[in-house]
C-alpha positions as CSV (number, residue, x, y, z in Angstrom):
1,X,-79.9,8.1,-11.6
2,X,-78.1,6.9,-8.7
3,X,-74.8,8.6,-6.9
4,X,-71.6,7.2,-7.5
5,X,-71.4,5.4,-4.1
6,X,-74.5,3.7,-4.5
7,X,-73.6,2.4,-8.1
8,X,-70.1,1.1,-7.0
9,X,-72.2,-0.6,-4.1
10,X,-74.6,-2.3,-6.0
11,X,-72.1,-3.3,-8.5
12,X,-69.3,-4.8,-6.1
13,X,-66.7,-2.2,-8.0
14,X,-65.7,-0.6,-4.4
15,X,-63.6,-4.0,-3.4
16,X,-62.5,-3.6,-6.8
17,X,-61.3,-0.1,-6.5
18,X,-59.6,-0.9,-3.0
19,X,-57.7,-3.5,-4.5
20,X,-56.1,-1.7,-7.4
21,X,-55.8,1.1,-5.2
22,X,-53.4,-1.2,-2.6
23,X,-51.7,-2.1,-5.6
24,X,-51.1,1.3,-7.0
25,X,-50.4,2.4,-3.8
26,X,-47.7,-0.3,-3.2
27,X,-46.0,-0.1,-6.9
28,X,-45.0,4.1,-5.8
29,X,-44.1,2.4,-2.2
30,X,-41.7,0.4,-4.1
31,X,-40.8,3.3,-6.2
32,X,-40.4,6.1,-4.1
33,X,-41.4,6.2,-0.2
34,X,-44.0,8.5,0.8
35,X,-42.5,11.1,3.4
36,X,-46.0,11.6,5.4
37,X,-49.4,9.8,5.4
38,X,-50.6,13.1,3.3
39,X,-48.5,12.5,0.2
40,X,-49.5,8.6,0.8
41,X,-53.1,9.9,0.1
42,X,-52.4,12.4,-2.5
43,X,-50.3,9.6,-4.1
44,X,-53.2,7.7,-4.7
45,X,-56.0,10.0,-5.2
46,X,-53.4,11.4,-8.3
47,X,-52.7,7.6,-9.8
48,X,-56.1,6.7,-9.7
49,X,-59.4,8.1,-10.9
50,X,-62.8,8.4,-8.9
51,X,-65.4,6.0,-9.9
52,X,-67.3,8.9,-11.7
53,X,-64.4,9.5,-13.9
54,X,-64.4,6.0,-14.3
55,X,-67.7,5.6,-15.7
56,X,-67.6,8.8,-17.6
57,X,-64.7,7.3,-19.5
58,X,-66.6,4.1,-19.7
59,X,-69.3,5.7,-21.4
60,X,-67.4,8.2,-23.9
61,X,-65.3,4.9,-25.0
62,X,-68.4,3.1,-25.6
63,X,-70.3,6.0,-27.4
64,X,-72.9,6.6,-25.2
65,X,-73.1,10.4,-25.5
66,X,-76.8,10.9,-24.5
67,X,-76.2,9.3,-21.1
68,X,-72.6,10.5,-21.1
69,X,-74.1,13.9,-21.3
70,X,-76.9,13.3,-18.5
71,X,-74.2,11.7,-16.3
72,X,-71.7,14.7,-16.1
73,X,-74.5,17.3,-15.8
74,X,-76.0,14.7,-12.9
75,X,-72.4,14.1,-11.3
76,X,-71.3,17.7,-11.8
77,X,-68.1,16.9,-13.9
78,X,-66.0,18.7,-16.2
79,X,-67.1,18.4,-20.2
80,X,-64.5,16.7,-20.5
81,X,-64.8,14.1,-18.0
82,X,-63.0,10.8,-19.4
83,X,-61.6,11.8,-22.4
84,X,-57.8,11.4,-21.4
85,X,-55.7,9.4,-23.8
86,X,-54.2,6.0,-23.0
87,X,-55.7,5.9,-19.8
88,X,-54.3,2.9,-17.7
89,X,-57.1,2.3,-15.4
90,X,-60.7,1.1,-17.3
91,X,-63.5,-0.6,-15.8
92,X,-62.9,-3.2,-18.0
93,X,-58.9,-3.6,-16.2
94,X,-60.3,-2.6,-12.7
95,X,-62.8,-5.7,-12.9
96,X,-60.2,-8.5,-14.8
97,X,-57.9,-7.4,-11.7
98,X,-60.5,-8.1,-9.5
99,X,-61.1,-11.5,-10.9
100,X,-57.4,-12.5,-10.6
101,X,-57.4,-11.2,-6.7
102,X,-60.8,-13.6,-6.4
103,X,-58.9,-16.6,-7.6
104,X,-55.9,-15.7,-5.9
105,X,-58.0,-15.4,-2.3
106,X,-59.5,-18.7,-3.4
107,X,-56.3,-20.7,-3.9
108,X,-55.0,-19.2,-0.3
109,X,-58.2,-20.3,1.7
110,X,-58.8,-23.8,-0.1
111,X,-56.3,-24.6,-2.1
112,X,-56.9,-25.5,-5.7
113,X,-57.0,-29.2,-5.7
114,X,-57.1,-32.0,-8.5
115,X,-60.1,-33.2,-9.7
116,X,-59.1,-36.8,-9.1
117,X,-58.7,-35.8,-5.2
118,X,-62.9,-35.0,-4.8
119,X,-65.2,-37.1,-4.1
120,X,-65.8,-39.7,-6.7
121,X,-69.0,-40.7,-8.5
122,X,-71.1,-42.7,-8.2
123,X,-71.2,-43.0,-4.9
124,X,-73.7,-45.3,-2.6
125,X,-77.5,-43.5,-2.4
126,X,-79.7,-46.2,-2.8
127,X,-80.7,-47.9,0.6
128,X,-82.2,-51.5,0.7
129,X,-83.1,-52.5,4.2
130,X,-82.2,-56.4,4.9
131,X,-85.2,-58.1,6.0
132,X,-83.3,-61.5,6.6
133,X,-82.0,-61.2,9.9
134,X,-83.4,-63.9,12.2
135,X,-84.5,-61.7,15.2
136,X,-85.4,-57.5,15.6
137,X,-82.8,-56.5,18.1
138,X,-80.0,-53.1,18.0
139,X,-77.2,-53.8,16.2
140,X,-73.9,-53.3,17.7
141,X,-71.2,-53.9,15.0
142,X,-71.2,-54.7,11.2
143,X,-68.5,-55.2,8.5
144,X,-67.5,-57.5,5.7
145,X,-65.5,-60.9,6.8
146,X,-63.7,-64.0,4.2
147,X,-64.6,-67.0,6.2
148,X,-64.5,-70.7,5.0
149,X,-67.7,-72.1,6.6
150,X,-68.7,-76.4,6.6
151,X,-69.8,-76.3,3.5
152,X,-67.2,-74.6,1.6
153,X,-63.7,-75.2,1.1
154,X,-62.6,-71.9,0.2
155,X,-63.0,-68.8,2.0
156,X,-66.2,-66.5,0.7
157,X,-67.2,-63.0,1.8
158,X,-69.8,-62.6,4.2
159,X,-71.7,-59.6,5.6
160,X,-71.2,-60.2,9.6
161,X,-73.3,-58.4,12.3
162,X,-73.7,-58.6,16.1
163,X,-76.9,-57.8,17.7
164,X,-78.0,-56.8,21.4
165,X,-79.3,-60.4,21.7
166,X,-76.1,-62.6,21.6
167,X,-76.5,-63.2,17.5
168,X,-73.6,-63.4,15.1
169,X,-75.0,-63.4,12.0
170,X,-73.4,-64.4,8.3
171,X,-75.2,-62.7,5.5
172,X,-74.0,-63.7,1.5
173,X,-73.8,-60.8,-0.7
174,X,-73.3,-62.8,-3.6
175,X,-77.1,-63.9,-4.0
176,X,-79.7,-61.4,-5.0
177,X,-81.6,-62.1,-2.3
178,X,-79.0,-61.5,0.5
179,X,-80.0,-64.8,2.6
180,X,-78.6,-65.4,5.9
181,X,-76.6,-68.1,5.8
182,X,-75.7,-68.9,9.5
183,X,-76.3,-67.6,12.9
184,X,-74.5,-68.3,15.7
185,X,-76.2,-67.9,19.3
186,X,-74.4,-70.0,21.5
187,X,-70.5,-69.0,22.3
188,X,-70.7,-66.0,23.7
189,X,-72.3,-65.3,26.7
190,X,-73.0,-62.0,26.3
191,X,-73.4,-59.1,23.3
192,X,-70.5,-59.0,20.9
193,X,-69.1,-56.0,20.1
194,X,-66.1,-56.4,17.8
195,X,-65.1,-59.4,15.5
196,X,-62.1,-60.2,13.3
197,X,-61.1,-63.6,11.6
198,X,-57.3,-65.2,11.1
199,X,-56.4,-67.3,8.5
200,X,-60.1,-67.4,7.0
201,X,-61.5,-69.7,9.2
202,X,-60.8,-68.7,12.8
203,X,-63.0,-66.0,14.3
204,X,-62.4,-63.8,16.9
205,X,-65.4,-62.0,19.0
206,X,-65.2,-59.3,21.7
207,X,-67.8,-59.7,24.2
208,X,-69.5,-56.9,26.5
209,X,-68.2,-59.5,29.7
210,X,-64.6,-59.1,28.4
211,X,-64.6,-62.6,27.5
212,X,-62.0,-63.2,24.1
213,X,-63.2,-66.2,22.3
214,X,-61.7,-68.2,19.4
215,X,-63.9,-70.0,17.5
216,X,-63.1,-72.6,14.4
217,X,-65.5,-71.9,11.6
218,X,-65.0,-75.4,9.7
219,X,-64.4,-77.3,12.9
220,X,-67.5,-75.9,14.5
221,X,-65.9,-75.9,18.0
222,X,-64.7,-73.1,20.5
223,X,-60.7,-73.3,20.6
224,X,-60.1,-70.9,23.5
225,X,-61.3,-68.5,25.8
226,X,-59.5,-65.8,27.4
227,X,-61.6,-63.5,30.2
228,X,-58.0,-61.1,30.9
229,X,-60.2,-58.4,30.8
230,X,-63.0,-57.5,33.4
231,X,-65.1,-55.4,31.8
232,X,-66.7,-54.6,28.3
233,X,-64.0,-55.5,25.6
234,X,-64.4,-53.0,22.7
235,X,-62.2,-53.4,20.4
236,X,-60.1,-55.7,18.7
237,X,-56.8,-55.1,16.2
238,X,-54.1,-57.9,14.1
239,X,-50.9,-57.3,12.5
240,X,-49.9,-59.9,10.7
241,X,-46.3,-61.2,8.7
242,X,-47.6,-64.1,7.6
243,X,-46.1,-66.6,9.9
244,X,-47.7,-65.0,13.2
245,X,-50.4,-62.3,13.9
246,X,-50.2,-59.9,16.5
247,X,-53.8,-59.3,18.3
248,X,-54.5,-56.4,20.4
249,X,-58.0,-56.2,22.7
250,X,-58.4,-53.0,24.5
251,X,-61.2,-53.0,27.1
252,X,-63.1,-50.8,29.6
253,X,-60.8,-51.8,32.6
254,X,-58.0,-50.0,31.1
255,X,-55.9,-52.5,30.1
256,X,-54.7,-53.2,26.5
257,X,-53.4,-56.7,26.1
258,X,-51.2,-58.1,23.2
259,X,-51.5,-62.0,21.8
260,X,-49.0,-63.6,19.7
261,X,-50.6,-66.1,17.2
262,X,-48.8,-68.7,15.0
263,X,-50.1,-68.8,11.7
264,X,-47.5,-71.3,9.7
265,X,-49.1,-74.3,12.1
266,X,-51.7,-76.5,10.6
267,X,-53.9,-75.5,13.2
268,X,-54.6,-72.4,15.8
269,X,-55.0,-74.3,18.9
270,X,-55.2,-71.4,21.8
271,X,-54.6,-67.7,21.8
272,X,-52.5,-68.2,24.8
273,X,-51.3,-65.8,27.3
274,X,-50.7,-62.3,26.9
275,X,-47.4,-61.5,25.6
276,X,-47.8,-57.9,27.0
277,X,-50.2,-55.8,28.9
278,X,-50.8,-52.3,29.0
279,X,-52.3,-50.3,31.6
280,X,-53.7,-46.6,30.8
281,X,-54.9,-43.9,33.1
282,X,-58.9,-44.0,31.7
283,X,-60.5,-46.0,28.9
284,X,-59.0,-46.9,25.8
285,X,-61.5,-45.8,22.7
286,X,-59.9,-46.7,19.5
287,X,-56.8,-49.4,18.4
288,X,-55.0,-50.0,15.0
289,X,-52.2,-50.8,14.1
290,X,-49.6,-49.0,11.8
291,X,-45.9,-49.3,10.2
292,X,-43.0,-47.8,11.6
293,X,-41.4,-45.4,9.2
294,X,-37.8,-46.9,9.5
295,X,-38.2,-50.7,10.4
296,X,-41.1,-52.7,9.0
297,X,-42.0,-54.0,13.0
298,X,-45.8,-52.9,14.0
299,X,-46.6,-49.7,15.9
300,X,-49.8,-49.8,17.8
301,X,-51.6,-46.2,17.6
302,X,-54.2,-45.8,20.7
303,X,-56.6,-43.1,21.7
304,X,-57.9,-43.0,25.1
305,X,-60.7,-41.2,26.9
306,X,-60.4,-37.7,28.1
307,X,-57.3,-37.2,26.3
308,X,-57.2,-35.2,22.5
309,X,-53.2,-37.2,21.8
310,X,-52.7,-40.4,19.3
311,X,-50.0,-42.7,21.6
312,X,-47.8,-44.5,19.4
313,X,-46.6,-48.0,21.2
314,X,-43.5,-50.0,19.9
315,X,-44.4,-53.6,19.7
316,X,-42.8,-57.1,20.7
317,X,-42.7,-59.4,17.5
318,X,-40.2,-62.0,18.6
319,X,-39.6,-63.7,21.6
320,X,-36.5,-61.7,22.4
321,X,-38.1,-58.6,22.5
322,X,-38.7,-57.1,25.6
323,X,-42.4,-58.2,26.9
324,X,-44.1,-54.7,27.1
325,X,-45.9,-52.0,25.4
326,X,-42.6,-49.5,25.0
327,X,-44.4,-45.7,24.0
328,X,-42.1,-43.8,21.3
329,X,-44.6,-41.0,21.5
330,X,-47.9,-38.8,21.1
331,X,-49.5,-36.7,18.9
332,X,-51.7,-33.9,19.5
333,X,-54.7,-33.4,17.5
334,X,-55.7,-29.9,19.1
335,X,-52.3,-28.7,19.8
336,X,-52.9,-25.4,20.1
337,X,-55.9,-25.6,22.4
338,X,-56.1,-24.1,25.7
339,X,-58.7,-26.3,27.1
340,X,-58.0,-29.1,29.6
341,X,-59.6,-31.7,27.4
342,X,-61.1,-30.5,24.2
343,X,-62.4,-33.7,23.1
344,X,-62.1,-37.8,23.0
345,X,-60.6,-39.4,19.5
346,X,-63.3,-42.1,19.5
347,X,-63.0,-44.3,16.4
348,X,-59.4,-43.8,14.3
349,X,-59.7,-45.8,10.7
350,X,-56.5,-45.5,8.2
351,X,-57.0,-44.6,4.4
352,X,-57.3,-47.6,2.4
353,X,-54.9,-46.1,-0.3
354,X,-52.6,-43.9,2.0
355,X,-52.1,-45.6,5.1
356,X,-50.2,-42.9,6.6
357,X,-53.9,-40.8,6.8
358,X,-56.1,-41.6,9.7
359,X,-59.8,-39.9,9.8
360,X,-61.2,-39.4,13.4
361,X,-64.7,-39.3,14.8
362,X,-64.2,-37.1,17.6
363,X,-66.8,-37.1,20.5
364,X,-67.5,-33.4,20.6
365,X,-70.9,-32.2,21.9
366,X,-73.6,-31.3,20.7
367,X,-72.0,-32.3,17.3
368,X,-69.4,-34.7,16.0
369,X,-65.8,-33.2,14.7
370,X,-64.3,-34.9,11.6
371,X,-60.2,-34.6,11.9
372,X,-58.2,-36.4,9.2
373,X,-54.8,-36.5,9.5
374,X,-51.3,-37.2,8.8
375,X,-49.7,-40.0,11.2
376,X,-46.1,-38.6,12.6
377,X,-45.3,-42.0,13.8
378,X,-41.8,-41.8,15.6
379,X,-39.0,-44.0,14.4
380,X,-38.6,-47.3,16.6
381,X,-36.7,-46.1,19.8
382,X,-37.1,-42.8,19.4
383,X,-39.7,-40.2,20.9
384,X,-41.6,-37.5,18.7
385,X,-39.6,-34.9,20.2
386,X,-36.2,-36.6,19.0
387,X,-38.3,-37.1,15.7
388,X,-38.5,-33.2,16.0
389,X,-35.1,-32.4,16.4
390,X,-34.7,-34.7,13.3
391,X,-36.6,-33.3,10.3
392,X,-36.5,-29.6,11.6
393,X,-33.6,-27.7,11.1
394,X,-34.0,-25.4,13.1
395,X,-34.7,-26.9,16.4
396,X,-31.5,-28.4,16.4
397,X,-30.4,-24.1,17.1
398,X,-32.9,-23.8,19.8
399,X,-31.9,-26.8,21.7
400,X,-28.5,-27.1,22.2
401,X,-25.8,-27.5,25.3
402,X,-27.4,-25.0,27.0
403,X,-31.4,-25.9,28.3
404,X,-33.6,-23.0,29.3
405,X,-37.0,-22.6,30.0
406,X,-37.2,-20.3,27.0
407,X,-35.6,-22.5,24.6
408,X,-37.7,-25.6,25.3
409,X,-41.1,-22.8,25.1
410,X,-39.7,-22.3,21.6
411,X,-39.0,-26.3,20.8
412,X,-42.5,-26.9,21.9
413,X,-44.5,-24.5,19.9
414,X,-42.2,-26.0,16.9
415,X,-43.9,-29.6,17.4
416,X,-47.4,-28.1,18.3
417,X,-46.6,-26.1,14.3
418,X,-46.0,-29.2,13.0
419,X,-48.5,-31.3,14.9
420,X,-50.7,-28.6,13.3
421,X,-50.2,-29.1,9.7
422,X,-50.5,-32.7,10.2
423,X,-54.1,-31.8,10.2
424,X,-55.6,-31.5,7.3
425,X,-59.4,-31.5,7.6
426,X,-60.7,-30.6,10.8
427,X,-64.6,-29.5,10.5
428,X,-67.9,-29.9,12.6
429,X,-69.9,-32.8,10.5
430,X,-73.0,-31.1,12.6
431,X,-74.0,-34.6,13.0
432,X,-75.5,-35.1,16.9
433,X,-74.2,-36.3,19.7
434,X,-74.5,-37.1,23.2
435,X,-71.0,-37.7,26.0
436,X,-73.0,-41.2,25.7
437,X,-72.9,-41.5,22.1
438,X,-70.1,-43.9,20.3
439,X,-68.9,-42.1,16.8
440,X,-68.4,-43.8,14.1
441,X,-66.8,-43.5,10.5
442,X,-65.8,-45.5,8.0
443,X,-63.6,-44.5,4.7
444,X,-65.0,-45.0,1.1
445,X,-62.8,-47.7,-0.6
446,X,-61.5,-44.9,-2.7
447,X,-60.3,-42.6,-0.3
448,X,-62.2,-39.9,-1.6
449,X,-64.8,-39.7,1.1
450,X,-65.4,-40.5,4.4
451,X,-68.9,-41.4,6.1
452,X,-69.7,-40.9,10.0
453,X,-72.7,-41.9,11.9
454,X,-74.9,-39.6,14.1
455,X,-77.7,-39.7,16.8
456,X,-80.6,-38.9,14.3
457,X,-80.7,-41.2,12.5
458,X,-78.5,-39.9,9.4
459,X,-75.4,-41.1,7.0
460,X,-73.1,-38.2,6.6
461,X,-70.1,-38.2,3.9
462,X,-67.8,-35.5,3.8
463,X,-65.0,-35.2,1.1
464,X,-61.7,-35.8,2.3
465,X,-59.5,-33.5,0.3
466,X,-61.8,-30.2,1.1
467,X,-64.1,-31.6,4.2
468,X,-67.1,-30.3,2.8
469,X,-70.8,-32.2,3.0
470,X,-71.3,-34.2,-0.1
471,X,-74.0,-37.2,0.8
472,X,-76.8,-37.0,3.1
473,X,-78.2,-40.3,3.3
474,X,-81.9,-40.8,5.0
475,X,-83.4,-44.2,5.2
476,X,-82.9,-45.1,9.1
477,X,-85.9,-43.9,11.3
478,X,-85.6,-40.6,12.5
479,X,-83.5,-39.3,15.6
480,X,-82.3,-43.4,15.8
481,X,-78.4,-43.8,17.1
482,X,-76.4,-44.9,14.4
483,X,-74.5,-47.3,16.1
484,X,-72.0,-49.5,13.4
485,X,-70.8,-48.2,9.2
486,X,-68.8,-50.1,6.7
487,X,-67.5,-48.9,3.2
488,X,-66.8,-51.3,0.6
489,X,-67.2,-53.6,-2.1
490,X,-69.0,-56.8,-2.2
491,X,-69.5,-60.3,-3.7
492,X,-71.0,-59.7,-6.7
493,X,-71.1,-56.4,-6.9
494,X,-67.1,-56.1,-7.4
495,X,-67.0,-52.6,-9.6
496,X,-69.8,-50.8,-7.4
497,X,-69.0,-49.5,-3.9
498,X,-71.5,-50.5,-1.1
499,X,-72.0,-49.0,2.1
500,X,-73.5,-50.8,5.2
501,X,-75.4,-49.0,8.5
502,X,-76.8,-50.2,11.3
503,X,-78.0,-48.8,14.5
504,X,-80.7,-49.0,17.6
505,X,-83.9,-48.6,15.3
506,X,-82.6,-52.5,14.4
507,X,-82.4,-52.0,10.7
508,X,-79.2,-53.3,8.3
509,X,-79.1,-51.0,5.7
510,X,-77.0,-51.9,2.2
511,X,-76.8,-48.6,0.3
512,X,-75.8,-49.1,-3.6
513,X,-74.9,-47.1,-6.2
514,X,-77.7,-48.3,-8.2
């Protein structure tokens, strides 16, 4: 038969004992202090029992008297080894107690969340790779666009992708067969890498040359081209109120410039010049453009390279405003991080039902970092630090009349504690990376679940409420860049959710439910 340490070992009871052993220990604490460490110990040795009285009285409750008999001549006990009355402490009690402290640890790491909150089923797992595209060639961007084409008259949802070779293509999801329907080749000069439409019929494409173009869809005729930017424009954002839109372009010179559109014309006839112009200290990497939590004017979030912050812009929408980019503030997404740059926010995309939660593709090496988190977007004309002062009580005691530098130390690590809650997810996706890759993520249409790209070739999707890895998703040649996702729902298929990949081993993948 084994010792007693080995059979509390094997059986996990020694956690078990520790535990009621604290709380023994801090019940005669509460009770009556201890006067030395020695009556601390002789306190608890007298409350509790050792495990072989334990098991002794285990037995004798049970009527096992053979074994009872074999265990105290084995363990050298008393005859009378667990035959006390009304005995408080059982292994029965020693392990229900250790169950509640289980779920107790539990619900302090994780958090015990609502089933609704996981990741919802079903989810997309069956690829279909599109065979209809025109040409082979690395696909730069993909997503889902409501355009009114020649021969419709009301706008219909198209799959759109841009290829290395100049191609916009226009693929219909509402036929079986997922035929291309158009291709354009002609109005750009060089590879597009973003594309956004206004008003269903006028389409807006980023090129790699910085070239803006605006293009009428029914007309069939370019309507203006803007080259403000001299090197490879990325991205492009709108904010419309439905009599004007708002379009941002941020490019690789460093320069964010801001559009004001007319939408209550009969017809978009030029973008115009820029209504405002930003310049940044490096690269700009992601744009979008949010609500401000007192006014219901735009606020443009930006991430830049070499730099872990979100800056939150205040925006002209009429022709009185001011005509600049104001900043109200920044938000740190490693705010308690001692290095000089921890990492680059390289794609930022809100929650489609909570658009105060952003998930962001970081561009950590040798794996990509998932961070979702809560915006703190400062009022309009104020800074986060005055948002600070505002919804914490008790900053407004640490800065007062009197400034020192000990006083602001303390204000500071208050908005770094609050930056840090903001963050609720913050985990390695382990999906690969390179300081040449360019993440990617895209949410589900749910908001359960987010997808990000990777260098080998793999879809991950991570749960947002817990961050852990729910969908692997192979169908891309292996150790390909992933280079473009979209999550959604398409033309008929409205009640299943679809997810769309593309990447450098020039395949379109449609994932399905079923």
């Amino acid at each position: 038969m084994r010792d007693d340490e080995d059979f509390f070992t094997m059986t996990g009871l020694t956690a078990a004992e520790a535990y009621v052993r604290r709380s023994v220990t801090h019940s005669t604490h509460s009770t009556q202090p201890p006067t030395s460490t020695s009556t601390h110990r002789h306190l608890a040795s007298t409350m509790l029992p050792s495990p072989a009285e334990l098991v002794a009285r285990f037995l004798r409750a049970n009527g096992y008297t053979e074994t009872l008999a074999r265990f105290i001549q084995e363990a050298g006990l008393s005859n009378d080894a667990g035959s006390s009355s009304g005995a408080a402490v059982t292994l029965e009690k020693i392990l229900e107690e250790k169950k509640t402290f289980d779920v107790s640890l539990n619900f302090e790491k994780l958090g015990l969340h609502d089933e609704s909150e996981g990741w919802t089923t079903p989810a997309p797992t069956k690829p279909m790779v599109l065979s209809t595209l025109p040409t082979r060639s690395n696909l730069l961007a993909v997503t889902a666009l409501r355009l009114i084409l020649p021969t419709k008259t009301e706008p219909q949802q198209y799959i759109a992708t841009t290829t290395a070779d100049r191609r916009l293509n226009l693929i219909d999801p509402a036929d079986p067969s997922l035929p291309l329907v158009h291709s354009f080749t002609a109005f750009q000069d060089s590879p597009i890498l973003d594309v956004m439409v206004l008003k269903g019929k006028y389409l807006l494409t980023a090129s790699m040359s910085g070239k803006l173009l605006l293009y009428d869809t029914v007309a069939e005729r370019i309507l203006d081209e803007r080259k403000d930017h001299s090197k490879f424009l990325v991205k492009l954002a709108s904010w419309s109120d439905g009599t004007s839109a708002i379009v941002a372009s941020a490019g690789w010179d460093a320069k964010v410039h801001l559009y004001r559109v007319r939408l209550d014309q009969d017809r978009i006839h030029q973008l115009g010049e820029p209504i405002a112009t930003l310049s940044l200290s490096s690269i700009p990497e992601a744009i979008l453009f949010t609500q401000s939590p007192d006014t219901s004017s735009p606020v443009l979030v930006l991430t830049r390279r070499d730099s872990s912050f979100l800056y939150y812009y205040a925006v002209p929408v009429s022709d009185d405003d001011p005509r600049e980019l104001i900043l109200l503030g920044r938000q740190n997404l490693a705010p308690h991080s001692t290095a000089w740059v921890a990492f680059t926010p390289s794609d930022v995309q809100l929650c489609p039902v909570d658009p105060s939660l952003a998930a962001i593709a970081t561009s950590s090496t040798p794996h990509m970092k998932l961070i979702i988190v809560r915006l703190l977007v400062p009022p309009s004309g104020g800074s986060a630090a005055d948002t600070l002062m505002r919804n914490l009580p008790q900053a407004s005691g640490i800065i007062g009349e009197h400034v020192t530098q000990a006083s602001q130390a303390r204000a500071q690590l208050l908005l770094q504690d609050r930056e840090e809650a903001a963050i609720s997810i913050n985990v390695s996706t382990m999906a690969p990376q390179t300081a040449y890759s360019t993440p990617k993520l895209a949410w589900r249409p749910t908001g359960s679940g987010v997808y990000v790209s990777s260098d080998d070739g793999i879809v991950r999707g991570f749960e947002a409420a817990s961050g852990k890895l729910v969908a692997t998703l192979e169908a891309h040649q292996a150790g390909s860049k992933l280079r473009c996702l979209w999550a959604g729902r398409l033309t008929g298929h409205p009640e299943d959710e679809c997810l769309l990949s593309g990447g450098f081993d020039q395949r379109l993948i449609l994932w399905r439910t079923a």
